[in-house]
PyMOL CGO cylinders between C-alpha atoms (Angstrom):
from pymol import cmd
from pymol.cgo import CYLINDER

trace = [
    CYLINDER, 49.19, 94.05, 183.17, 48.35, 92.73, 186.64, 0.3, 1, 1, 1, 1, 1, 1,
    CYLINDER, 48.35, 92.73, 186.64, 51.72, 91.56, 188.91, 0.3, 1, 1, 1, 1, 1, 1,
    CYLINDER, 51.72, 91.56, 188.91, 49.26, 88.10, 188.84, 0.3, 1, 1, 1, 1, 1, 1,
    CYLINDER, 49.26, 88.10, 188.84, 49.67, 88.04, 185.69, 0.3, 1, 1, 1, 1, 1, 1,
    CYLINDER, 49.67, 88.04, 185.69, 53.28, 88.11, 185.37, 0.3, 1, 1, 1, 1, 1, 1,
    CYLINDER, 53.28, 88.11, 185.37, 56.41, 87.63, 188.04, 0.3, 1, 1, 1, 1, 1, 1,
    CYLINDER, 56.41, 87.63, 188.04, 58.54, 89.93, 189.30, 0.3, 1, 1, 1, 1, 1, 1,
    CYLINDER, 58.54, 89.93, 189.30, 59.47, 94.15, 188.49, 0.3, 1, 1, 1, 1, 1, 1,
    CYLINDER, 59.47, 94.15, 188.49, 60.85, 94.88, 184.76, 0.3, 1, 1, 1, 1, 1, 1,
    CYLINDER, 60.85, 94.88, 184.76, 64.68, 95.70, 185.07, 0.3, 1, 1, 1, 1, 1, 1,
    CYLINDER, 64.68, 95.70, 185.07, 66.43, 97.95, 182.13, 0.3, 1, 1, 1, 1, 1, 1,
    CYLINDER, 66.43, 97.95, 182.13, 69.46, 96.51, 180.96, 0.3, 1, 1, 1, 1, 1, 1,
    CYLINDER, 69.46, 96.51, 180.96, 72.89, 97.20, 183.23, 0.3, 1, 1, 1, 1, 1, 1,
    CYLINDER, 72.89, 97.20, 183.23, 74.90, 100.11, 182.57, 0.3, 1, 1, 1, 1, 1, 1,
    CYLINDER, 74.90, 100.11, 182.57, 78.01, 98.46, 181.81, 0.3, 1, 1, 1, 1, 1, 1,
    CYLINDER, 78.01, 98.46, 181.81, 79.11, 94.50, 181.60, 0.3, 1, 1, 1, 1, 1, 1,
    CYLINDER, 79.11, 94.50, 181.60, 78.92, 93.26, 185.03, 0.3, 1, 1, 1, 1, 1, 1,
    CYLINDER, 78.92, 93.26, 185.03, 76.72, 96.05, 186.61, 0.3, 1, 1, 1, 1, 1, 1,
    CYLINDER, 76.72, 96.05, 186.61, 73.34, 94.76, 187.51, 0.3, 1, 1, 1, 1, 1, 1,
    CYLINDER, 73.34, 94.76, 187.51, 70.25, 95.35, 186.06, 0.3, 1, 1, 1, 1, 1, 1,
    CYLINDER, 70.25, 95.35, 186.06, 68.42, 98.46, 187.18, 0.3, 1, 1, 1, 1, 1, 1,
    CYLINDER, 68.42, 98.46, 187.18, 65.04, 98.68, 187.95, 0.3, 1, 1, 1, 1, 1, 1,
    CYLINDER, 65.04, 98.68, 187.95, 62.80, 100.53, 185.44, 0.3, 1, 1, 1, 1, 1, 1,
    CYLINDER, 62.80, 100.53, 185.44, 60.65, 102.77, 188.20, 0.3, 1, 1, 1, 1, 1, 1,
    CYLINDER, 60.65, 102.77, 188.20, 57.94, 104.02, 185.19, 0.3, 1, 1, 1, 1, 1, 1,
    CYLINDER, 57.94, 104.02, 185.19, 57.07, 100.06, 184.45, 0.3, 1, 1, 1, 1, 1, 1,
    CYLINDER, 57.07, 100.06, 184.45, 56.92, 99.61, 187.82, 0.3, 1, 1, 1, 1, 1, 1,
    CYLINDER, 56.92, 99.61, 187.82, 54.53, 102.41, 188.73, 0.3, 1, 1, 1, 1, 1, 1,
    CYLINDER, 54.53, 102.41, 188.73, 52.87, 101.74, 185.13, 0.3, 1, 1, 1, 1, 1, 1,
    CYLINDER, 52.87, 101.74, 185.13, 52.32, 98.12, 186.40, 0.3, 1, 1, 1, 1, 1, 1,
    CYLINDER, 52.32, 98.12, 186.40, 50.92, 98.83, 189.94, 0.3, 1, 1, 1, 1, 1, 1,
    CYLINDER, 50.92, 98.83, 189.94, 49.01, 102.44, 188.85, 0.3, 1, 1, 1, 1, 1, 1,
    CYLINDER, 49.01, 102.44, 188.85, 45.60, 100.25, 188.77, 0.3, 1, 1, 1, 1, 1, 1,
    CYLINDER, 45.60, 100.25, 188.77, 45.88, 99.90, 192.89, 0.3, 1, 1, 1, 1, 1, 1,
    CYLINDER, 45.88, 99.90, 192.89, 45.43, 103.60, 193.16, 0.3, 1, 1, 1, 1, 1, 1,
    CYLINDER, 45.43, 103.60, 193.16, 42.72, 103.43, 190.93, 0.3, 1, 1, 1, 1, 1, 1,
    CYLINDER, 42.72, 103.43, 190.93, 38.96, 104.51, 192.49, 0.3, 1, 1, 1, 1, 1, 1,
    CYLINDER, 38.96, 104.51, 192.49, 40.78, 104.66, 196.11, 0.3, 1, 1, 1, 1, 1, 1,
    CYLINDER, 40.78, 104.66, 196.11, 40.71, 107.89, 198.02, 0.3, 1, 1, 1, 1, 1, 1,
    CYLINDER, 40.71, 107.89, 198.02, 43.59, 109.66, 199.42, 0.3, 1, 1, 1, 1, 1, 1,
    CYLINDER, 43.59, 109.66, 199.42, 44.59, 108.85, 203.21, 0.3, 1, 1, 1, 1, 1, 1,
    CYLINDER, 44.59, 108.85, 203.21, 43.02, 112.37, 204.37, 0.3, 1, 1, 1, 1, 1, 1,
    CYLINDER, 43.02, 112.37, 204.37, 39.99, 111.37, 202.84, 0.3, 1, 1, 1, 1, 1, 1,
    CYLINDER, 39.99, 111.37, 202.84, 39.28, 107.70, 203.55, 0.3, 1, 1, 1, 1, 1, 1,
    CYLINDER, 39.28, 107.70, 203.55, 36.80, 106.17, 205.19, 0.3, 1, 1, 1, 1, 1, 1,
    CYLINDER, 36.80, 106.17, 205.19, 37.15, 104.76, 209.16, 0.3, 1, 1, 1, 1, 1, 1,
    CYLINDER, 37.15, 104.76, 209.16, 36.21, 100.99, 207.87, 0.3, 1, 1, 1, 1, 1, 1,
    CYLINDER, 36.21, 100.99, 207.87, 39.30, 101.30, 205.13, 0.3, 1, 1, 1, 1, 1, 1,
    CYLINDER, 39.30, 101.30, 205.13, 41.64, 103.10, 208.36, 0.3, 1, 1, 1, 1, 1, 1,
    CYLINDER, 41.64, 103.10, 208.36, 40.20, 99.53, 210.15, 0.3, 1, 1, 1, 1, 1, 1,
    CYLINDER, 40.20, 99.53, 210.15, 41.51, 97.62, 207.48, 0.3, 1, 1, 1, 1, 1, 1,
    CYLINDER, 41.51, 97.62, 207.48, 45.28, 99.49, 207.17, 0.3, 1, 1, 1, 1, 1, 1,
    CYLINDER, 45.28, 99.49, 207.17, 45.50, 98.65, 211.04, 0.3, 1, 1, 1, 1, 1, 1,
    CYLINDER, 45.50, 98.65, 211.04, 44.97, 95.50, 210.77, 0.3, 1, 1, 1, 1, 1, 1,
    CYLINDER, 44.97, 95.50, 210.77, 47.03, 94.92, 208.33, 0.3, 1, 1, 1, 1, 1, 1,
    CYLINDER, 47.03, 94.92, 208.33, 49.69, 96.41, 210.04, 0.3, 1, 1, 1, 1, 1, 1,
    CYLINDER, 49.69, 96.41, 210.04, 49.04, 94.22, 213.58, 0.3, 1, 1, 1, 1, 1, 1,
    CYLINDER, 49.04, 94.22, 213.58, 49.76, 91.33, 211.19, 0.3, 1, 1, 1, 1, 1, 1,
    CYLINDER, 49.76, 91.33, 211.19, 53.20, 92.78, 209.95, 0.3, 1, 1, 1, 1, 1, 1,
    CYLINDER, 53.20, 92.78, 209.95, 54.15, 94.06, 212.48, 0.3, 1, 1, 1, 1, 1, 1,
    CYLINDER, 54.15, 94.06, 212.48, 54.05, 90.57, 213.86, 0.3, 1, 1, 1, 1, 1, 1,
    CYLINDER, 54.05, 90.57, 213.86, 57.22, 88.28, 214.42, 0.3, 1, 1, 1, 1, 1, 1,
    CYLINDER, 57.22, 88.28, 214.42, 58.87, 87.60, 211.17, 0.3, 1, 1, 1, 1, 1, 1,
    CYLINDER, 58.87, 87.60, 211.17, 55.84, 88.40, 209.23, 0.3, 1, 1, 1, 1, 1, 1,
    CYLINDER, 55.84, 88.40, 209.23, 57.33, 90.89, 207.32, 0.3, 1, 1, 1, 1, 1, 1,
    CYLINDER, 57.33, 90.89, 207.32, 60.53, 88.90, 206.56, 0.3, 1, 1, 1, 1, 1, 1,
    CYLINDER, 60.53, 88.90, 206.56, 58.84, 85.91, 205.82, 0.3, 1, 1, 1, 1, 1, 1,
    CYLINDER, 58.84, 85.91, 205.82, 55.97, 87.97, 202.93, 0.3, 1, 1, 1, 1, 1, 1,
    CYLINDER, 55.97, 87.97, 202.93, 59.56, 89.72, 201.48, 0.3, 1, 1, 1, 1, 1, 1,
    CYLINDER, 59.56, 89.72, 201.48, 61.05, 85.92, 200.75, 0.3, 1, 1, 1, 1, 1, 1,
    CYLINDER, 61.05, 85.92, 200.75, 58.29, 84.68, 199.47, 0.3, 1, 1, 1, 1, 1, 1,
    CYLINDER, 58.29, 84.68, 199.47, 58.09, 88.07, 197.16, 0.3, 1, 1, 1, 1, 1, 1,
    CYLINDER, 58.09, 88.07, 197.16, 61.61, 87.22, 196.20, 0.3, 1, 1, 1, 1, 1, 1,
    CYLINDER, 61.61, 87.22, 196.20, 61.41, 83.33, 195.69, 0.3, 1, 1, 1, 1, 1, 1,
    CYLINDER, 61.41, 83.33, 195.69, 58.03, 84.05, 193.76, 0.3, 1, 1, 1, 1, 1, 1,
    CYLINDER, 58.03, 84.05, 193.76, 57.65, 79.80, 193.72, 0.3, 1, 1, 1, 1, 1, 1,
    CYLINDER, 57.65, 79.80, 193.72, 56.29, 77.39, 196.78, 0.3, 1, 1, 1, 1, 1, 1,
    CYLINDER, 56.29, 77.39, 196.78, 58.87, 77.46, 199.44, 0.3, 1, 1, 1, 1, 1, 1,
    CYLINDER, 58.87, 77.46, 199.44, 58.90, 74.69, 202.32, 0.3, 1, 1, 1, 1, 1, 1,
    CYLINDER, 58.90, 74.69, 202.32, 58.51, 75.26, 206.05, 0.3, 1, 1, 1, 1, 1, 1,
    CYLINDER, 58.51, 75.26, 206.05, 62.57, 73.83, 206.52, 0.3, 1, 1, 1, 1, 1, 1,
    CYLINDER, 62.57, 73.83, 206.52, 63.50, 76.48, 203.75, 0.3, 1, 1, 1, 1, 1, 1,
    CYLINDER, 63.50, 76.48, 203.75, 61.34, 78.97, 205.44, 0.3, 1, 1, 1, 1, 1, 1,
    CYLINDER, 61.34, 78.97, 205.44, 62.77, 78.45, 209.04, 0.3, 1, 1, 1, 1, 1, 1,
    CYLINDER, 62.77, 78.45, 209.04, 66.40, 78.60, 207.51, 0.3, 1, 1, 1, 1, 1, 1,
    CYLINDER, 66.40, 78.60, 207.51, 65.57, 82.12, 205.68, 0.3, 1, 1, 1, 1, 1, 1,
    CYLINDER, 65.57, 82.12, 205.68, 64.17, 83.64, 208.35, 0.3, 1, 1, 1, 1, 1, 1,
    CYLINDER, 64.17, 83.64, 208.35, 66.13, 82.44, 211.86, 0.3, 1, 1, 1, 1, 1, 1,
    CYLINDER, 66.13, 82.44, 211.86, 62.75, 81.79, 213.33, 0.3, 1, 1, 1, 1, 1, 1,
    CYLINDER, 62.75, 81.79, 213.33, 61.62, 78.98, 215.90, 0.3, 1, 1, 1, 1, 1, 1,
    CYLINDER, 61.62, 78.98, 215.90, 59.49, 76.94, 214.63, 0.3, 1, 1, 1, 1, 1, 1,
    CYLINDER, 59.49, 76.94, 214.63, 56.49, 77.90, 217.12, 0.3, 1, 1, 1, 1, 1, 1,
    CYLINDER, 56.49, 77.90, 217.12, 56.95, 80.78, 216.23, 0.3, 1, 1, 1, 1, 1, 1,
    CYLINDER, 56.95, 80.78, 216.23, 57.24, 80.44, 212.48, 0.3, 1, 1, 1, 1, 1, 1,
    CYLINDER, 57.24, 80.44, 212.48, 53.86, 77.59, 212.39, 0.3, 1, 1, 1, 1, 1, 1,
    CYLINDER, 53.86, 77.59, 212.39, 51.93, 80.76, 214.16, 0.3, 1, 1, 1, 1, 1, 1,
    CYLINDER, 51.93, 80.76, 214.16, 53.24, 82.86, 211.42, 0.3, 1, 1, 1, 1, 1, 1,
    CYLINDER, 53.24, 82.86, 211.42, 52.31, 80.81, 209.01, 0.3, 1, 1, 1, 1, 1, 1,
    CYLINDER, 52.31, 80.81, 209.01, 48.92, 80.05, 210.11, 0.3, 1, 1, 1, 1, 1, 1,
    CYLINDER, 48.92, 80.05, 210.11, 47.96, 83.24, 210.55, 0.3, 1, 1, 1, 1, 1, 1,
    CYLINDER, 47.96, 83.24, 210.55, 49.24, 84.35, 206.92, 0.3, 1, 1, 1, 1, 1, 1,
    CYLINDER, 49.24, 84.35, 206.92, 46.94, 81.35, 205.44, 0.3, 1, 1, 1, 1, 1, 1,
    CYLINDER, 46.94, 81.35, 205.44, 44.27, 82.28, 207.51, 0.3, 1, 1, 1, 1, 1, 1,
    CYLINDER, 44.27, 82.28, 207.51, 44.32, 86.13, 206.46, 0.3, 1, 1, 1, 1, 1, 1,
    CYLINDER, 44.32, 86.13, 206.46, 44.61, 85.12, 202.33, 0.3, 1, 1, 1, 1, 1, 1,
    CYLINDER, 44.61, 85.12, 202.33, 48.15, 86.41, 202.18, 0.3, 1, 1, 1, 1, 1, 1,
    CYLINDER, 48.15, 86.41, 202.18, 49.90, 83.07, 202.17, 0.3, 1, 1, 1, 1, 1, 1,
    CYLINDER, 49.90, 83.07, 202.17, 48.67, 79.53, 200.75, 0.3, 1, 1, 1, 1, 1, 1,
    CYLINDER, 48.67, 79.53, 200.75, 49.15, 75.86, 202.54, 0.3, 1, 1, 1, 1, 1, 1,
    CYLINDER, 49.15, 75.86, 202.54, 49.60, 73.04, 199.71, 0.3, 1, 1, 1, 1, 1, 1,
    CYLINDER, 49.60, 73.04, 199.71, 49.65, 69.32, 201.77, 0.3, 1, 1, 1, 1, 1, 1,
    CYLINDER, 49.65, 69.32, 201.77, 50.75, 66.57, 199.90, 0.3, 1, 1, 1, 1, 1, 1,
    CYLINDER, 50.75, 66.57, 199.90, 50.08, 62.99, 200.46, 0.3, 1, 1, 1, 1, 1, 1,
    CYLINDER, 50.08, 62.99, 200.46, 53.91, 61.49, 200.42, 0.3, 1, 1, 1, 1, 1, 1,
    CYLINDER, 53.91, 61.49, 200.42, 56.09, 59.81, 202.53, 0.3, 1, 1, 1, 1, 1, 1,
    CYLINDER, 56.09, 59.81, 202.53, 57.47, 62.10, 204.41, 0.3, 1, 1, 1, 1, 1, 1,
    CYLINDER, 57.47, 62.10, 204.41, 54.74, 64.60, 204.09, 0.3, 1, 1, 1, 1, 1, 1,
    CYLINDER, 54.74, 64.60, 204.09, 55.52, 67.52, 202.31, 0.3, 1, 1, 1, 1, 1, 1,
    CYLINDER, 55.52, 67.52, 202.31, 53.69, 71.04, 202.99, 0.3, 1, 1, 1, 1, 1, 1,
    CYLINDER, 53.69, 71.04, 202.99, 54.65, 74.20, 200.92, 0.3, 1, 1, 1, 1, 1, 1,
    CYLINDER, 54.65, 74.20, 200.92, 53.66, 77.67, 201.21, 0.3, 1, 1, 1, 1, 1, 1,
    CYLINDER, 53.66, 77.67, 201.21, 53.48, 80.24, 198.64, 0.3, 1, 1, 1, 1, 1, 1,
    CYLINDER, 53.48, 80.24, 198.64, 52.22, 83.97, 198.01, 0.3, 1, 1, 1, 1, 1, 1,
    CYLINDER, 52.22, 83.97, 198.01, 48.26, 84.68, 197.26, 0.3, 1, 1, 1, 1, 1, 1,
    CYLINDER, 48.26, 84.68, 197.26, 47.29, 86.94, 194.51, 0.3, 1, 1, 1, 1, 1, 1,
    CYLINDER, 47.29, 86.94, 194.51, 46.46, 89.26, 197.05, 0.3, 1, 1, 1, 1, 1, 1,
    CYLINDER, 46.46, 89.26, 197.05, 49.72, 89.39, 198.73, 0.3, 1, 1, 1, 1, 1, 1,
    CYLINDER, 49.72, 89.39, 198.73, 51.45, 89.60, 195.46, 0.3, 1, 1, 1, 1, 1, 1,
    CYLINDER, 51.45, 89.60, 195.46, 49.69, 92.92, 195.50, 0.3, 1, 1, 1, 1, 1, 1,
    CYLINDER, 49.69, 92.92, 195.50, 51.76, 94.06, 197.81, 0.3, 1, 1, 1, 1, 1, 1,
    CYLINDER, 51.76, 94.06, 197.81, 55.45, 93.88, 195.53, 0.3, 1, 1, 1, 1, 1, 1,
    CYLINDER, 55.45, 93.88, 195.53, 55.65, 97.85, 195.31, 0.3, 1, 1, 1, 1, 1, 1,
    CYLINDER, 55.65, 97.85, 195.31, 55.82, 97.88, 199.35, 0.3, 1, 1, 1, 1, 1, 1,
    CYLINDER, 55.82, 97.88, 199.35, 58.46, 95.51, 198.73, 0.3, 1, 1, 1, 1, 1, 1,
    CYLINDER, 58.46, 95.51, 198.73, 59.86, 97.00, 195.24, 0.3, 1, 1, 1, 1, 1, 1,
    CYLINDER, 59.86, 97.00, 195.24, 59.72, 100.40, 197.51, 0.3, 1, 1, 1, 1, 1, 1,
    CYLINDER, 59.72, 100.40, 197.51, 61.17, 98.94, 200.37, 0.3, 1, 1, 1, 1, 1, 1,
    CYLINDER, 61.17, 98.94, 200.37, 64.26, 97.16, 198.94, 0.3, 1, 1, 1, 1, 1, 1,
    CYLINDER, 64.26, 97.16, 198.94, 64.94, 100.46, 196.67, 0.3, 1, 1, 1, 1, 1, 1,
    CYLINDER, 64.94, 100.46, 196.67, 64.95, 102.85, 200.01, 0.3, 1, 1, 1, 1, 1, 1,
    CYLINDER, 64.95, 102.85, 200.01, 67.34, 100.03, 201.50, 0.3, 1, 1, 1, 1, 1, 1,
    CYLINDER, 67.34, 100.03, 201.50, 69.52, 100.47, 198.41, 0.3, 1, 1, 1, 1, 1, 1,
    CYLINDER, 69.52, 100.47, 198.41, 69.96, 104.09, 198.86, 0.3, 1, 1, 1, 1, 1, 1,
    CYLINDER, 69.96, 104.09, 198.86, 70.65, 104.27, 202.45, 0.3, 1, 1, 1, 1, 1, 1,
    CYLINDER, 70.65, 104.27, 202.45, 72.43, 100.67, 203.09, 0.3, 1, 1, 1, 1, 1, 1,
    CYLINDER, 72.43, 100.67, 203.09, 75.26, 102.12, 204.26, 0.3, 1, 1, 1, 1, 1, 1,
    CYLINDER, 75.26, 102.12, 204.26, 73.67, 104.24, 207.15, 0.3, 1, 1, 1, 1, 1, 1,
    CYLINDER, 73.67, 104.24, 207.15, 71.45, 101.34, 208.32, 0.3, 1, 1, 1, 1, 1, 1,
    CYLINDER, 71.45, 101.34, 208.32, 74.61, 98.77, 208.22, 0.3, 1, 1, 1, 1, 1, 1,
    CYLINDER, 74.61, 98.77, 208.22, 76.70, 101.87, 210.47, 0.3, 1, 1, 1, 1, 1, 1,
    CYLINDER, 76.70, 101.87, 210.47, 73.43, 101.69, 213.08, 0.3, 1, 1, 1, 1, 1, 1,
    CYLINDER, 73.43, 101.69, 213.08, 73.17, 97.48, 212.96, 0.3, 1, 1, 1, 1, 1, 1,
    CYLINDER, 73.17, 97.48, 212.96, 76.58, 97.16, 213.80, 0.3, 1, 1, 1, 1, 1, 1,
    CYLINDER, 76.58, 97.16, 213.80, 76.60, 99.56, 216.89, 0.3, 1, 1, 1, 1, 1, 1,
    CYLINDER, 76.60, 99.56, 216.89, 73.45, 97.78, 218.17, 0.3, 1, 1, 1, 1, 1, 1,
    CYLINDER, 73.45, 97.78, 218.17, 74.75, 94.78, 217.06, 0.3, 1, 1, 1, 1, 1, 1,
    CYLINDER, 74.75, 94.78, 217.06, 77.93, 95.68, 219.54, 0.3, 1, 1, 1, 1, 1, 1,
    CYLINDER, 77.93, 95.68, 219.54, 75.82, 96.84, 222.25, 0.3, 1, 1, 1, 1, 1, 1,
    CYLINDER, 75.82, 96.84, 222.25, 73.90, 93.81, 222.53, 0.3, 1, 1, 1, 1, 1, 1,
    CYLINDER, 73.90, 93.81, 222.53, 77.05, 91.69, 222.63, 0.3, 1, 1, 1, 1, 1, 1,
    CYLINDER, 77.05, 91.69, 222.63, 78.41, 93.67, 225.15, 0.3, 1, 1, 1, 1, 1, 1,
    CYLINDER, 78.41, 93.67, 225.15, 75.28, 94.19, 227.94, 0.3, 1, 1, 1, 1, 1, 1,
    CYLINDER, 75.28, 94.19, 227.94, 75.01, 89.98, 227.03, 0.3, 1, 1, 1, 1, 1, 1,
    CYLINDER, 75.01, 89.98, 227.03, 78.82, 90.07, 228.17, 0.3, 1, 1, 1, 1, 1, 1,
    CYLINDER, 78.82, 90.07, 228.17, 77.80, 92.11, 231.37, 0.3, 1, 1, 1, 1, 1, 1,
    CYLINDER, 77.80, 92.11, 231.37, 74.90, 90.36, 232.19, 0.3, 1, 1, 1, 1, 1, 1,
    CYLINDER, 74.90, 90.36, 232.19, 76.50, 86.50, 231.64, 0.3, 1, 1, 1, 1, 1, 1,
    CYLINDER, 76.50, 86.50, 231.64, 79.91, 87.64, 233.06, 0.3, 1, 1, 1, 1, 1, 1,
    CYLINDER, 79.91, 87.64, 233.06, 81.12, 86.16, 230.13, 0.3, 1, 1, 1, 1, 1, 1,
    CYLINDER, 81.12, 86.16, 230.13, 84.34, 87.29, 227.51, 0.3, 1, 1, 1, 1, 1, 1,
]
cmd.load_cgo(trace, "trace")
């Protein structure tokens, strides 16, 4: 079955009461094997397909891109520009450039509605919803390595503060 076709991974029941549920890694490679399907390895790929990667990866890479495709992958519903700007600390230049470009490369969808106040809500294409086992992959290597990635935030995190500190002449 397609991830279109049905929302979100399959989880196997917790461990023990009050555990959560785990993620069943066979459904979820079951449920995504059909992407690999007919596509060659990365050795062996063409130079249009290489064309394609990289520019899906310029589009990523982008300002909040990434943050704003792994909400909507965990909302899996429409989500408004206010929620959107809340979720993701972005301006909102920044985040209506996001957006637009998202709409404008299929990932994302624009729904307008004819109210008082306008409302606009965004939500996930087929096609991005393609992309959950990044995602699925993603939030399971963040799982197993939190702890190291929280030790190296918090430095930075500290560092920042204190060149800000230097810079402002400020306590």
């Amino acid at each position: 079955m397609r991830p279109t076709d049905e929302l979100g991974p399959r989880h196997s029941p917790p461990e023990y009461p009050g555990a959560p549920a785990r993620i069943d890694s066979t459904a979820v490679i079951e449920e995504y094997a059909y992407l690999l399907e007919g596509v060659p390895s990365i050795e062996r790929a063409p130079e249009q397909l290489h064309g394609t990667v990289s520019t899906l990866l310029k589009l990523l890479a982008s300002a909040h891109a990434m943050s704003l495709l792994y909400y909507f992958s965990r909302k899996q519903q429409p989500i408004r520009f206010t929620e959107l700007a809340q979720a993701t600390n972005a301006s909102p230049k920044v985040l209506s450039q996001r957006l637009k470009e998202l709409v404008e490369s299929g990932l994302v969808t624009r729904h307008s509605y004819d109210e008082s106040p306008p409302r606009v809500e965004y939500e996930l294409t087929a096609m991005a919803r393609e992309l959950a086992p990044a995602f699925q992959f993603l939030y399971a290597w963040a799982a197993r390595h939190d702890r190291v990635l929280s030790d190296v935030g918090s430095t930075e995190n500290e560092a920042t503060r204190s060149d800000h500190r230097r810079v402002c002449r400020c306590r």
